[in-house]
N, C-alpha and C positions, 0 to 999 in steps of 0.2 A: 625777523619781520619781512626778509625780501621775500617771500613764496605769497606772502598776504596782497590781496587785490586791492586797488587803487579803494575802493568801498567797503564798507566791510557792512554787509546789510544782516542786524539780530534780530529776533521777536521774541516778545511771550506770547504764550496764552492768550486769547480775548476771554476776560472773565466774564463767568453768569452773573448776571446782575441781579439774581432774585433774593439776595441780600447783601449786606454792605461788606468791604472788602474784611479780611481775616490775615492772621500774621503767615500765613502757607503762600494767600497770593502775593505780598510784599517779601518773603523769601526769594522767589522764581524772580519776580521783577527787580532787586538790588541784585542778585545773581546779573541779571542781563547789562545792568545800568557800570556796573561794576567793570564786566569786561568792554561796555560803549566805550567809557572813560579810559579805559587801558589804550585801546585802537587810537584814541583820543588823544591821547597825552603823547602818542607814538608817530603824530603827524597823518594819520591816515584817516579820510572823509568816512562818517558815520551815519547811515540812518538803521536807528534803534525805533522800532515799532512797537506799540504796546494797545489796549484797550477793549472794550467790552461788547459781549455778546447777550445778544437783546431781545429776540424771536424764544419762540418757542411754547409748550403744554405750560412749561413752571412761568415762567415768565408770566403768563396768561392769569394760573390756576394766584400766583401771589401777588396779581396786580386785584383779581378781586378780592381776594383776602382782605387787602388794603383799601377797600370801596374805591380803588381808583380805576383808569381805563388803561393800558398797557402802555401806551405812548406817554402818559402824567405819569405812569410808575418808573419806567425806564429814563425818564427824563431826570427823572429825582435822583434816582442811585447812582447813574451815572457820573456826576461833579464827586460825589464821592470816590472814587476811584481816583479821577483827576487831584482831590485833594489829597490823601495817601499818599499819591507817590511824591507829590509835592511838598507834604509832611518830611517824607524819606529822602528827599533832596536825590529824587530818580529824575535824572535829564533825558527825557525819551524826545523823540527825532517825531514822532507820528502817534496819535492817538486815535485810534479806528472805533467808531459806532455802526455796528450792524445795521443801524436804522436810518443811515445813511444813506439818500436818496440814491448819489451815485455810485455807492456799494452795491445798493441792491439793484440796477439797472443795469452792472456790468454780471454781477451774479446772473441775472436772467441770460443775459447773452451769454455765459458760459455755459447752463445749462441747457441752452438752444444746441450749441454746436456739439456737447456731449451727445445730446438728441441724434442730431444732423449725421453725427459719426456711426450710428448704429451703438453705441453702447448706451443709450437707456432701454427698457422692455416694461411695459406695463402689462402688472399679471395680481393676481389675488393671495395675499399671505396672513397665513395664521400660525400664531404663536404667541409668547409670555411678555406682555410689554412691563417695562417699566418706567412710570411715569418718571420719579426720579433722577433715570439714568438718560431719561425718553429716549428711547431703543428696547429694543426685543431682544432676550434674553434665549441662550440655549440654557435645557435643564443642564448641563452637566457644569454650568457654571452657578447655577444657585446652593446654598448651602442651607439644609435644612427648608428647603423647598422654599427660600426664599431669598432676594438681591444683595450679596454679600454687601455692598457698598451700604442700602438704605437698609435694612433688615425688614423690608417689609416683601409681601407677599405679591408677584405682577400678576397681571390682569391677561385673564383671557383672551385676546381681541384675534378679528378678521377683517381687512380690510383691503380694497386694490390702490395699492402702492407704483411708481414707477422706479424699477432697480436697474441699480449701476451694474453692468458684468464683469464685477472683479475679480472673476474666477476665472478670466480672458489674460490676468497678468500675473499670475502665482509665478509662472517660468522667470517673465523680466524681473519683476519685484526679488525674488531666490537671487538672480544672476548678477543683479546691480548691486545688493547688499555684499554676498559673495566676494565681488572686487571690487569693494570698498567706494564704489560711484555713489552709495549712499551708504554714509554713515550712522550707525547707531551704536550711540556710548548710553553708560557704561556695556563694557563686555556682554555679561550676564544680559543685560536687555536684548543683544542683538540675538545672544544665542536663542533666547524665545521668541523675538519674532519670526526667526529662520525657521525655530520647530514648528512652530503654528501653518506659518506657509505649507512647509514640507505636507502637512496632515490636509492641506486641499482648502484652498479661500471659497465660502459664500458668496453669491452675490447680495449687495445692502440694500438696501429702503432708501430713494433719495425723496422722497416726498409723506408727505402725510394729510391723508383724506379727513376733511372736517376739523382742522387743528385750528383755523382763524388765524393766530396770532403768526405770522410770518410772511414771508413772501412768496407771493404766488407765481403757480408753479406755469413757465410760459406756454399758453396754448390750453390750458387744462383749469380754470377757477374752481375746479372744484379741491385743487389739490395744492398744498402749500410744499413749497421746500424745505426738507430734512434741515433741521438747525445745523446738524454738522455739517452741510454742504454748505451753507452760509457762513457760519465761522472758517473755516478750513480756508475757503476763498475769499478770505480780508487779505491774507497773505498776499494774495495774487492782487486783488482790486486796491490794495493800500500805494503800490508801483504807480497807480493810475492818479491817483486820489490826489496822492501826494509830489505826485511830479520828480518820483526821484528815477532812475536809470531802470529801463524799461527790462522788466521779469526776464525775457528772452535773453536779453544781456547778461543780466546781473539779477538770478536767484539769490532766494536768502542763502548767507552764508550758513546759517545756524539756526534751528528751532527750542527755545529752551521749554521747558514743558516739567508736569506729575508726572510719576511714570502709567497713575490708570490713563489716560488721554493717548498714552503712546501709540495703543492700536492705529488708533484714527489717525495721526500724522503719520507713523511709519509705515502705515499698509495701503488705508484707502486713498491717502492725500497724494502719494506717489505716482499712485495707481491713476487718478483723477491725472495727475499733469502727466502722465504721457499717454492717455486715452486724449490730451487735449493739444497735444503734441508738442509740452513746454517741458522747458528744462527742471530736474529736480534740484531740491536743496541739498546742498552739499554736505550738512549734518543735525542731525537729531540727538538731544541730549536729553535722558529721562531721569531727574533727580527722583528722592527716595522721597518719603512720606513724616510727617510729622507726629511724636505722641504728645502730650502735655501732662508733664507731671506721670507717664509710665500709660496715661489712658489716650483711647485716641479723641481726637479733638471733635467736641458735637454741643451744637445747640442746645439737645436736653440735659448734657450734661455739665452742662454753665462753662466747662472751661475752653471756650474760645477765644482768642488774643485781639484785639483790637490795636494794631500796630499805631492808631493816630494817639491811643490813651501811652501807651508805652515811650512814643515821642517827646510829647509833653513830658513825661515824667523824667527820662532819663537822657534826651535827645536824639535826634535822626542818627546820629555817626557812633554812639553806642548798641542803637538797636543794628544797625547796618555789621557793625564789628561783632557781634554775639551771634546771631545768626546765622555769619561764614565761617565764626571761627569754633564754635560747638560742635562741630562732625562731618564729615568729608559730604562733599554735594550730591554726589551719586546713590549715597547709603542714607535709610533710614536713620532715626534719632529723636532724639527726647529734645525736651526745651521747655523753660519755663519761666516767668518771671525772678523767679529767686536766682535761677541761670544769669539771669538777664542782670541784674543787682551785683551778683558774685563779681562776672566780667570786668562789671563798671569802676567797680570801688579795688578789685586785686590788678586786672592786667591795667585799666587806662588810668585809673584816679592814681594808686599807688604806685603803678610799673611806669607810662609813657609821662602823663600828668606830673607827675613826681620827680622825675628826668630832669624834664625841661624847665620846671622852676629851679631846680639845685642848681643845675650847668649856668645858668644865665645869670642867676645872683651871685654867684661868686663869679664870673667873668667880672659881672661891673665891680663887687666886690674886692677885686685884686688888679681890677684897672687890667685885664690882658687884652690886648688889639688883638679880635678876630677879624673875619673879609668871609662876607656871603656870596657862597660860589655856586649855584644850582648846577648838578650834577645829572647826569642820564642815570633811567632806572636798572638797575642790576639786569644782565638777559637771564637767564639763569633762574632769576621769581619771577620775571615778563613772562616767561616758556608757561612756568608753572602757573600762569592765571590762563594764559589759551588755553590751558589744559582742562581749565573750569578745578582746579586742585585750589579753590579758593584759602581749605581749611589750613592747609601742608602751606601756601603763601602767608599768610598772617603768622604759623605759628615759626619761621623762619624767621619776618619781623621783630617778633618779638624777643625772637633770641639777640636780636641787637638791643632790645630794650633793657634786657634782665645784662645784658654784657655792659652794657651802659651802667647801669646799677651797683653794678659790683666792682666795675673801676675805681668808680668814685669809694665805693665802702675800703676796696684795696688801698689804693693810693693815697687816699688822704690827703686831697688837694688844701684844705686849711690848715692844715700840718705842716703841708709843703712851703706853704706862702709863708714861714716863717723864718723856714733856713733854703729854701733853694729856690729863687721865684722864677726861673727858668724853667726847671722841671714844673713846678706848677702850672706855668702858662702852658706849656707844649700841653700836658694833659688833659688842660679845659679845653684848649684850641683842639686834640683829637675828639674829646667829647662833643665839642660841638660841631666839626666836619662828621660823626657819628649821625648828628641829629639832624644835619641837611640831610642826610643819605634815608635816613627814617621817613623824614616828610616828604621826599621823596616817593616812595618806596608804595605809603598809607592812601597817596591822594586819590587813586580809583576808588579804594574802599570806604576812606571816610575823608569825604572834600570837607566839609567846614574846618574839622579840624587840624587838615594840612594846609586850608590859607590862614587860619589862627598861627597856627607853628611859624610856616614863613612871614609872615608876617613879625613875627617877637623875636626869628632869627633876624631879623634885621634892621630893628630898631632896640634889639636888647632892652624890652624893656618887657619885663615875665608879668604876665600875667595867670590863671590858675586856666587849665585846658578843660580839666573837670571837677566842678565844683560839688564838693562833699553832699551827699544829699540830703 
């Protein structure tokens, strides 16, 4: 931890709010909150950023959906988020709303001074929008002539937009990746960002003619700003908002993100801070994508996870533990409820759960004097959660749990307490310095149930971690 800054400033995503949160955005967010709590637990000051994006065509097109007006739709979906992560016992530092008076008044003054710098140009462009994605599409990205992402068909359109000239920083953006001044994990991600560059950057769309719902574009009413240039720039305006150590100072450390969004932070938002002459983020991490049950996850097709119903069911620190510990964060993977069940009832009910009632009943059981010693967390799994290796950390863990299990099945500590109470004691007294080191180890990942744990290491008195369902 000594090369780590006094700060250590994370984000996610600001989510779209044209419907309520899904188990994809509570994955990326306990990812973030996960390693807050690591920096956290390591003595080093935190602001964890997180929250929702509110502008835009959908935003608009699903507030009338809902006979409501855009500000009564977004006002609505919004506490929903805030409860999710609240459900998921996510400790974020800052929750950003786009629709935030002084978001959106520093955003203007940003897109002033882009102005002012000679990188905006107002000209006329035609091409394939898609509402969906709201962005224009090249053909050689549609599949079947139509938005791989929505599977539907974009729309004609022409219209005079003002563009960013991000075709002005293909060299820096190339040369800063290159030596690692900005980082893109995993691997595989950076290598395509780099190829994409190499093949010559576009300039984008930062506005949109007639779109209503957003914030207007300074000097021009007739023209709103591009939602990605308003999301992009929470990052920057959340410094201000929130009064923590000024962007110039202290960029984000880390961007956690899907990997489709990666374009937009890896390329244009780069591009945006030193066309604006501010420091970049020091790293970008593109996780993989979710299927459900082998299909991928969609509205029509019913199976999407509502992480607050999953709570309720099985609690925050089981959904939190399934999630990281089902498949490496960088890579794609399946998940499902039944996943979700399996976890609960083999690794925590029967593996961790199981542990710690055995160990404690026969401590009191054999009368052994233990001493609650809180111990520093391993560096070694510390490394491995910077690393975002969430998967490879838990399943490390749990090799202390399954080692835990098997002592007791070896040794036979109620065997022992028959003919050797010595040996008996020493062995509960190692199992339960085992089980400090455990709750130790678990607290980033699942806090309730490592103040439950410390808690019962110290008043010995067991109660059940997880209760059979």
């Amino acid at each position: 931890m000594a090369n780590t800054p006094k700060l250590f400033f994370i984000t996610t995503p600001i989510y779209y709010v044209n419907d309520k949160p899904h188990i994809g955005h509570a994955y990326t967010t306990i990812a973030a909150d996960v390693l807050a709590r690591l920096y956290r637990q390591s003595g080093k000051d935190v602001f964890f950023l997180t929250g929702t994006d509110e502008h835009g065509a959908k935003i608009a097109a699903a507030a009338r959906k809902a006979g409501q007006a855009p500000q009564d739709f977004v006002d609505e979906l919004a506490p929903t988020y805030q409860k999710a992560w609240e459900d998921l016992d996510v400790a974020y530092d800052g929750f950003i709303r786009t629709t935030n008076h002084e978001h959106e008044q520093i955003v203007k003054e940003l897109v002033q001074k882009l102005n002012a710098a000679g990188y905006l140009e107002k000209r006329t462009y035609e091409g394939l929008y898609c509402e969906g994605c709201e962005r224009f599409l090249k053909r050689d990205e549609l599949v079947d002539g139509k938005c791989p992402d929505h599977h539907s068909v974009p729309t004609p359109s022409s219209e005079e937009n003002y563009f960013f000239l991000l075709s002005k920083f293909a060299d820096r953006l190339r040369e800063k990746i290159e030596k690692n001044e900005l980082i893109i994990e995993p691997r595989a991600r950076r290598n395509e960002i780099l190829g994409k560059i190499k093949q010559g950057l576009e300039d984008v769309s930062v506005s949109r003619a007639g779109a209503g719902w957003g914030i207007p574009f300074p000097g021009d009413d007739q023209q709103t700003i591009y939602v990605w240039v308003d999301a992009l720039l929470n990052y920057y305006t959340a410094t201000r908002i929130f009064d923590t150590e000024d962007w110039e100072k202290h960029p984000a450390d880390i961007h956690l993100m899907a990997k489709d969004i990666l374009w937009f932070h890896a390329v244009i938002w780069p591009a945006m801070l030193m066309a604006l002459e501010l420091p970049l983020t020091q790293k970008i991490f593109a996780h993989g994508f979710f299927t459900i049950d082998g299909k991928k996850m969609s509205k029509s097709v019913g199976n999407v996870i509502d992480p607050t119903k999953m709570v309720e069911k099985y609690g925050a620190d089981a959904v939190r533990y399934a999630l990281l510990r089902e498949f490496p964060f960088g890579e794609d993977g399946d998940f499902s409820e039944k996943i979700l069940q399996q976890r609960y009832e083999r690794d925590l009910a029967d593996g961790l759960g199981n542990l710690m009632q055995r160990v404690l009943v026969m401590i009191n059981k054999y009368q052994v004097k233990v001493q609650y010693h809180p111990i520093e967390i391993e560096l070694t799994l510390q490394k491995e959660v910077e690393k975002l290796n969430f998967e490879l950390a838990l399943r490390v863990i749990w090799e202390g749990v399954h080692r835990g299990n098997t002592i007791i099945a070896q040794r036979k500590p109620w065997e022992l307490a028959q003919k050797d109470t010595k040996e008996c004691a020493k062995v509960l007294c190692s199992l339960y310095d085992l089980l400090i080191a455990i709750n130790k180890q678990i607290e980033p990942f699942m806090p309730q149930t490592a103040k439950k744990m410390r808690d019962q290491l110290t008043t010995l008195k067991p109660e059940p971690l997880f209760p059979r369902l």
